[in-house]
One Martini backbone bead per residue (centre of mass of N, CA, C, O) as a GRO file, in nm:
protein
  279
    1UNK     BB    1   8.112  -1.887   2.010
    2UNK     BB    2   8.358  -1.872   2.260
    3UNK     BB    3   8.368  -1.992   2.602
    4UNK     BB    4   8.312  -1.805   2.888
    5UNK     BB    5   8.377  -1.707   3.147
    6UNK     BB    6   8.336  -1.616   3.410
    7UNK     BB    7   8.301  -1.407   3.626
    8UNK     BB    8   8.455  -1.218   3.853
    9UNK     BB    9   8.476  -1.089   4.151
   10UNK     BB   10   8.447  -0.785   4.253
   11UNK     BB   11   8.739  -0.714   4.439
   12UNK     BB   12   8.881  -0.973   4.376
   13UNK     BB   13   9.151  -1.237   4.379
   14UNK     BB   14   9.219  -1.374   4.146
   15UNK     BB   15  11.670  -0.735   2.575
   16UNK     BB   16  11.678  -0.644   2.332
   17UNK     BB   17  11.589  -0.582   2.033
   18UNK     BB   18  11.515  -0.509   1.748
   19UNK     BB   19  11.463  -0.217   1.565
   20UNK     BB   20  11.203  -0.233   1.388
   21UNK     BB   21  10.945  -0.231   1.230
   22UNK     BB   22  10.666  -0.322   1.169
   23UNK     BB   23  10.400  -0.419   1.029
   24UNK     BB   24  10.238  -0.355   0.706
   25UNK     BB   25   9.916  -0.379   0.572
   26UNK     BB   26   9.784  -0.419   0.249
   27UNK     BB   27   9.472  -0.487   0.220
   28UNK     BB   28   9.360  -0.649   0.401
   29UNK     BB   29   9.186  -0.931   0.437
   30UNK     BB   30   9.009  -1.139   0.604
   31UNK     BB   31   8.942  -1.229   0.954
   32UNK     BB   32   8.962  -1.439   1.153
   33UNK     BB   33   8.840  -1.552   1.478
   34UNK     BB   34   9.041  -1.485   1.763
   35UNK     BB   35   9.118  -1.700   2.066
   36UNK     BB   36   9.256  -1.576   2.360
   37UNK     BB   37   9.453  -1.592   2.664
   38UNK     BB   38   9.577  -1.416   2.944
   39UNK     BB   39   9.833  -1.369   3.128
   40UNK     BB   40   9.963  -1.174   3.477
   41UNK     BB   41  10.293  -1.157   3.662
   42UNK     BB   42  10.435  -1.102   3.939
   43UNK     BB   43  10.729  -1.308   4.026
   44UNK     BB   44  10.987  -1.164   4.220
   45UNK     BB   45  11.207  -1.406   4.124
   46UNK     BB   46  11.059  -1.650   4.259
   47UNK     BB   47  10.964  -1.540   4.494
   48UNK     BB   48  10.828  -1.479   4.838
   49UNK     BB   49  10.762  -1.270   5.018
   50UNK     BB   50  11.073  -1.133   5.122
   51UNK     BB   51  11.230  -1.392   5.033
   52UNK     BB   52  11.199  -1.693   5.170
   53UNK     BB   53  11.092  -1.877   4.894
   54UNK     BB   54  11.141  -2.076   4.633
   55UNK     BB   55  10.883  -2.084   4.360
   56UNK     BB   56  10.911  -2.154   4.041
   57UNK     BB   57  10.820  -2.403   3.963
   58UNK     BB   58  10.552  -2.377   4.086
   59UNK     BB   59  10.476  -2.162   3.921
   60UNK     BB   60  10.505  -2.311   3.613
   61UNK     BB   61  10.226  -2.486   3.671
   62UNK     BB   62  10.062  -2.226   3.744
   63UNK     BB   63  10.083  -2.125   3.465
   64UNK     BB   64   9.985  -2.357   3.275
   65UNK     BB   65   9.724  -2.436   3.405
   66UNK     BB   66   9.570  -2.167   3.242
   67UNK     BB   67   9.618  -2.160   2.910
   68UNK     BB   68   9.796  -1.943   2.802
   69UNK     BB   69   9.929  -1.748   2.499
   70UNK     BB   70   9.966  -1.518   2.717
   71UNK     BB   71  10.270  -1.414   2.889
   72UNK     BB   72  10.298  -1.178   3.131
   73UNK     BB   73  10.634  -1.040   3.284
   74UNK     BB   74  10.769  -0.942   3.620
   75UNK     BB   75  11.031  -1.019   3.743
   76UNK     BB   76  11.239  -1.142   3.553
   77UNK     BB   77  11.547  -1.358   3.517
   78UNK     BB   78  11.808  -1.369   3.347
   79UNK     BB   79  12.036  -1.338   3.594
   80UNK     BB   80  12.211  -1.489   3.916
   81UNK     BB   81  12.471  -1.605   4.067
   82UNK     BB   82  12.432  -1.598   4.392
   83UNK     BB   83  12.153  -1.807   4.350
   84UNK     BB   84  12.275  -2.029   4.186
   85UNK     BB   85  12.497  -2.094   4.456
   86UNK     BB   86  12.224  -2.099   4.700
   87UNK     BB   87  11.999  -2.231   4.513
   88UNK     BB   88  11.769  -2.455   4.525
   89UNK     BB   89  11.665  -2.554   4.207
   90UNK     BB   90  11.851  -2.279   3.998
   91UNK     BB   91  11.816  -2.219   3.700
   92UNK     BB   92  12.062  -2.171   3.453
   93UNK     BB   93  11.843  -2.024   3.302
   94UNK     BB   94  11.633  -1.829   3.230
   95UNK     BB   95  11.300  -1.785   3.334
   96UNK     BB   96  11.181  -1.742   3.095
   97UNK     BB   97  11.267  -2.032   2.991
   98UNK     BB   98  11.152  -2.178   3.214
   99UNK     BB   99  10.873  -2.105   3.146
  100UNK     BB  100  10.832  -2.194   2.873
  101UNK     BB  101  10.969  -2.422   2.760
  102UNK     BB  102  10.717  -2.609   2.539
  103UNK     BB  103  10.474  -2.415   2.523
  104UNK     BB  104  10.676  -2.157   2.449
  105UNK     BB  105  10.814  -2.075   2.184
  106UNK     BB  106  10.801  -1.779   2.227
  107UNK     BB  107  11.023  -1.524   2.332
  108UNK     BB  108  11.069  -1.224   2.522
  109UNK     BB  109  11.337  -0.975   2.673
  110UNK     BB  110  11.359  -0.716   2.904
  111UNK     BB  111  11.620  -0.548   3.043
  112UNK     BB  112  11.645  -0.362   3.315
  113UNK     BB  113  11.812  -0.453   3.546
  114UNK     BB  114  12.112  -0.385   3.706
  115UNK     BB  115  12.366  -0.587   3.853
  116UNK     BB  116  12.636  -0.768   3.966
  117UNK     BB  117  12.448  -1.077   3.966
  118UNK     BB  118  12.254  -0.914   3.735
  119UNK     BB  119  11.906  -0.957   3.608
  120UNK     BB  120  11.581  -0.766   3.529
  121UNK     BB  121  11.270  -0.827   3.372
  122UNK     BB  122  11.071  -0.852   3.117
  123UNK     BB  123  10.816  -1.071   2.971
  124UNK     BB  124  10.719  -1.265   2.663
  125UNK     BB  125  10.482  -1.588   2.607
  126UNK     BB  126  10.406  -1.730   2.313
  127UNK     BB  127  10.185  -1.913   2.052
  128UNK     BB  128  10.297  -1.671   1.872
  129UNK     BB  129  10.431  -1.504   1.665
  130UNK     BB  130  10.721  -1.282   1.675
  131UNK     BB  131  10.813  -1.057   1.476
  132UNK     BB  132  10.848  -0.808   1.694
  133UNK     BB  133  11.081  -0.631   1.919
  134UNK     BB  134  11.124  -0.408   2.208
  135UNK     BB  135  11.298  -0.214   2.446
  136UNK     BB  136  11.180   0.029   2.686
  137UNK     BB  137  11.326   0.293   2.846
  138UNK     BB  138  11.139   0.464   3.153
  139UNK     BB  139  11.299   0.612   3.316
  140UNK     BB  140  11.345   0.880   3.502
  141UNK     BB  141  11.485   0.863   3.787
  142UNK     BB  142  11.719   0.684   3.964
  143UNK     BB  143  11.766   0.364   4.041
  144UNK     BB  144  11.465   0.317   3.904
  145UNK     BB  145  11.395   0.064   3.647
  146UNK     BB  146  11.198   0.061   3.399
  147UNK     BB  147  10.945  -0.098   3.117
  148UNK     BB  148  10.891  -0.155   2.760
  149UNK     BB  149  10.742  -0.458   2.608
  150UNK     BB  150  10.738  -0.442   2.249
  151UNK     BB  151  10.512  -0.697   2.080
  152UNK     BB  152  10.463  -0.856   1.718
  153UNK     BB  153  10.188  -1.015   1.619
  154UNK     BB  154  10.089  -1.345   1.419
  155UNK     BB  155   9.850  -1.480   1.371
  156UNK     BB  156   9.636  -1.672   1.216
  157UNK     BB  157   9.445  -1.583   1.005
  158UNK     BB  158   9.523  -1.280   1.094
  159UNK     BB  159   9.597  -0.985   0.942
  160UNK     BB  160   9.657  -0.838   1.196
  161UNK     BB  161   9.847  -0.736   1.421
  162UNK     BB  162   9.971  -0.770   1.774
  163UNK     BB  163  10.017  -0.558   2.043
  164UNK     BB  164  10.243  -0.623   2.317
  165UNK     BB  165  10.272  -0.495   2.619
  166UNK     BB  166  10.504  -0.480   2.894
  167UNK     BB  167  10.487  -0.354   3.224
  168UNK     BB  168  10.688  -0.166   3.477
  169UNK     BB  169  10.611   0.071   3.704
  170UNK     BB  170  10.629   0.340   3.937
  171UNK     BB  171  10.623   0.437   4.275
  172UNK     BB  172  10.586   0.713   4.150
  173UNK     BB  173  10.373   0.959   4.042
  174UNK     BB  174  10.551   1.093   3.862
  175UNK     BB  175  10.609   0.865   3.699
  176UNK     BB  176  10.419   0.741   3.584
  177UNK     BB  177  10.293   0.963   3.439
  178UNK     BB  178  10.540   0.963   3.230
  179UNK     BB  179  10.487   0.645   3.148
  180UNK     BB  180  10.176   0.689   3.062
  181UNK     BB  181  10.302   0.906   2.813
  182UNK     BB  182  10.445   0.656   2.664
  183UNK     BB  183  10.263   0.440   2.618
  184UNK     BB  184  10.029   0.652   2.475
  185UNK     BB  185  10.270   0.697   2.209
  186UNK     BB  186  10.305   0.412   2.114
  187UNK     BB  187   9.998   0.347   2.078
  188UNK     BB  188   9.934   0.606   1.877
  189UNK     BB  189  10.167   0.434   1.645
  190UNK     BB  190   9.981   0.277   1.552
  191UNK     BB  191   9.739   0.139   1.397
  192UNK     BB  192   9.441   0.108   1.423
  193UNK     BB  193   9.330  -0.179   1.364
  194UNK     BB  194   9.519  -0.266   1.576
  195UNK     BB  195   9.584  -0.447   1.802
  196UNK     BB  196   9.576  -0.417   2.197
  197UNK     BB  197   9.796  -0.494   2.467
  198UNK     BB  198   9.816  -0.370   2.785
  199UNK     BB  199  10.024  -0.513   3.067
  200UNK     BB  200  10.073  -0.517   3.438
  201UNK     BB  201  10.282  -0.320   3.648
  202UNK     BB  202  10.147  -0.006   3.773
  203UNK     BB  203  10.144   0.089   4.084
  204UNK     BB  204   9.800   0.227   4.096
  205UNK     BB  205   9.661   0.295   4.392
  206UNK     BB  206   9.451   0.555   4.239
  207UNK     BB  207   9.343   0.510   3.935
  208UNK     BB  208   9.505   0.726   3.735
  209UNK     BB  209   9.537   0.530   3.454
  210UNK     BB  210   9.258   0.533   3.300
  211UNK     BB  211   9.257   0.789   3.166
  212UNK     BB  212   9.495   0.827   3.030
  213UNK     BB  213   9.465   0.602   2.865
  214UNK     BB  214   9.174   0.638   2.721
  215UNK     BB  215   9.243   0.961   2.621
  216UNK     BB  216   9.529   0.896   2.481
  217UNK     BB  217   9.440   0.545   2.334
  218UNK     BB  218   9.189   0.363   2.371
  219UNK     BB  219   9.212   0.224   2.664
  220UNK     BB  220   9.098  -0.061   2.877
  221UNK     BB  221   9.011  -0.212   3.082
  222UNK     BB  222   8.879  -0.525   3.177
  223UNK     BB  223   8.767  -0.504   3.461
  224UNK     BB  224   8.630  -0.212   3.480
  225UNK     BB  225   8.430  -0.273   3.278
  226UNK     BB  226   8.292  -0.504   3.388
  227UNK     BB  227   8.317  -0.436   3.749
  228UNK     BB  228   8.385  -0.084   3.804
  229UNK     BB  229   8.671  -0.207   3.860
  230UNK     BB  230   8.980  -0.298   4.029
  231UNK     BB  231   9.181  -0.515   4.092
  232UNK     BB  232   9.321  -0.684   4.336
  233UNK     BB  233   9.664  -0.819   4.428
  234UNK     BB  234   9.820  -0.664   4.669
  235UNK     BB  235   9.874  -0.895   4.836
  236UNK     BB  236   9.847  -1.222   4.795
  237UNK     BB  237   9.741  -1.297   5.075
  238UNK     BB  238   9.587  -1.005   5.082
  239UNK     BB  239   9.429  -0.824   4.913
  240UNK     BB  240   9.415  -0.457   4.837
  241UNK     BB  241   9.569  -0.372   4.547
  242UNK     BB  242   9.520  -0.246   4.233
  243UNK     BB  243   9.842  -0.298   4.027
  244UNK     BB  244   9.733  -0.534   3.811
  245UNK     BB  245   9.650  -0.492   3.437
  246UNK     BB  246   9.406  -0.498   3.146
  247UNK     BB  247   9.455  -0.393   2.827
  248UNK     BB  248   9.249  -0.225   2.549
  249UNK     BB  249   9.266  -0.235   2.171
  250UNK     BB  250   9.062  -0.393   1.908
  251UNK     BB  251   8.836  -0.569   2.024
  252UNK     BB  252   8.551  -0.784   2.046
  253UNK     BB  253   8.649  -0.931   2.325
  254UNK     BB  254   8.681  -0.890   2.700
  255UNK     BB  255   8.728  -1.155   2.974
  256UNK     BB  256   8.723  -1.213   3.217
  257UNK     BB  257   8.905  -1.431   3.494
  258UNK     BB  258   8.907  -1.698   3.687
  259UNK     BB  259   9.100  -1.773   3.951
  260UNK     BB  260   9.262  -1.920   4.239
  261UNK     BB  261   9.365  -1.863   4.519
  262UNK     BB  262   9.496  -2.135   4.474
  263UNK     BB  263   9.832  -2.136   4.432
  264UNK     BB  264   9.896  -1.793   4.444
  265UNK     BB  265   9.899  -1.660   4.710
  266UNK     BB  266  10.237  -1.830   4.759
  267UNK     BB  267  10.407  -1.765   4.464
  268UNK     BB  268  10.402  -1.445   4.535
  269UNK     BB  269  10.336  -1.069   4.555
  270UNK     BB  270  10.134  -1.136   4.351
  271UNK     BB  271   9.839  -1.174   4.176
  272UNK     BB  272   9.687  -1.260   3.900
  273UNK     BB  273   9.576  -1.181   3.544
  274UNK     BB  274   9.274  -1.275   3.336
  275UNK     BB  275   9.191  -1.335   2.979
  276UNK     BB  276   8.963  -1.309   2.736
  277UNK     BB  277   9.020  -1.303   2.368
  278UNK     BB  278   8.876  -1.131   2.089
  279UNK     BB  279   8.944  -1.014   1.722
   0.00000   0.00000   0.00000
């Protein structure tokens, strides 16, 4: 078995692809079984709550230093004119490709709000191949729009692929509920065989998207599970609300990870969530 970290305490801080099918295994072989880390973040566009401070370098060496295989990513910057223009040491490239580096050979960005300056939205930084990738617009209505970045992956050595969907959900109790019975929809369409992470910005500080996910998808949170409740996350800095969250089904094992209160507390406005899976 694989070296599991310890338990966090519980209530403490921590563009579109093609369209194709998914793949789909007859008979598949039978599967090594495989360990990797989960880490998600919400990364604010580079900047620390307000937009005091662009910190986007510092957030990728802590974000390396985590040593995670799947990293999910929310307002992640594809382009903005006017901060490359007057933000000192503002990357050229899309900020997925600045995190990415040559840590993550494979990465996929869903574009959801678009604006005069540029675009951001969702993306998904991975150490294996993704072999199909789709984004989905889940917007309700008004300015406010939400995405949900569903890639396939295909682990070495193991038969199913792995679904990782990677979310940012909306502010409003009614747009949400709408958005997690799409959630829900999508992943009510894989194979039951294959595993599933859901992970990102739930925006859910009521808590009421585990029973939905549960009872309609068959995803456990894993905070939740481990600790009897979801992680505080928001704000990074004296975290409150656990908006936060990192869902599963069709694993072996998915045990949180504790993360370091420094220096996350200060790079971003929410503190990211770590975990170890076992499929």
């Amino acid at each position: 078995m694989p070296h599991r970290p310890p338990l966090p305490r519980c209530g403490a801080p921590p563009g579109s692809g093609p369209a194709l099918d998914f793949p789909m295994t007859q008979n598949p072989p039978s599967s090594s079984p495989v360990a990797f880390k989960v880490l998600t973040v919400n990364v604010h566009k580079g900047f620390t709550s307000f937009n005091r401070r662009f910190m986007l370098h510092e957030l990728r060496e802590a974000v390396r230093q985590v040593s995670a295989d799947l990293v999910f990513l929310q307002e992640v910057l594809g382009t903005h004119q006017r901060h490359a223009g007057r933000v000192t040491n503002f990357p050229q490239e899309p900020h997925y490709e600045f995190l990415a580096d040559s840590i993550w050979t494979q990465y996929a960005y869903g574009r959801n709000a678009v604006y005069t300056d540029g675009h951001h939205g969702n993306a998904l930084l991975s150490k294996f191949p993704i072999v199909h990738y789709e984004n989905h617009d889940i917007s309700v209505s008004g300015p406010e729009r939400r995405g949900m970045l569903h890639c396939v992956l295909q682990p070495p050595q193991h038969a199913r692929p792995v679904h990782a969907i990677c979310v940012h959900l909306g502010l409003q109790e009614a747009h949400r509920q709408q958005q997690l019975r799409r959630v829900s929809a999508l992943v009510h369409s894989f194979p039951t065989q294959d595993p599933v992470i859901v992970a990102g910005d739930f925006n859910d500080w009521r808590g009421r998207a585990h029973d939905v996910l549960q009872r309609e998808a068959g995803l456990h949170e894993v905070f939740v599970q481990a600790c009897g409740r979801a992680v505080r996350t928001f704000p990074a800095s004296l975290p409150l609300l656990p908006l936060d969250r990192i869902y599963v089904r069709g694993t072996s094992v998915h045990t949180p990870m504790s993360l370091p209160r420094r220096p996350w507390n200060r790079l971003s406005d929410h503190a990211p969530l770590a975990a170890e899976i076992l499929l």
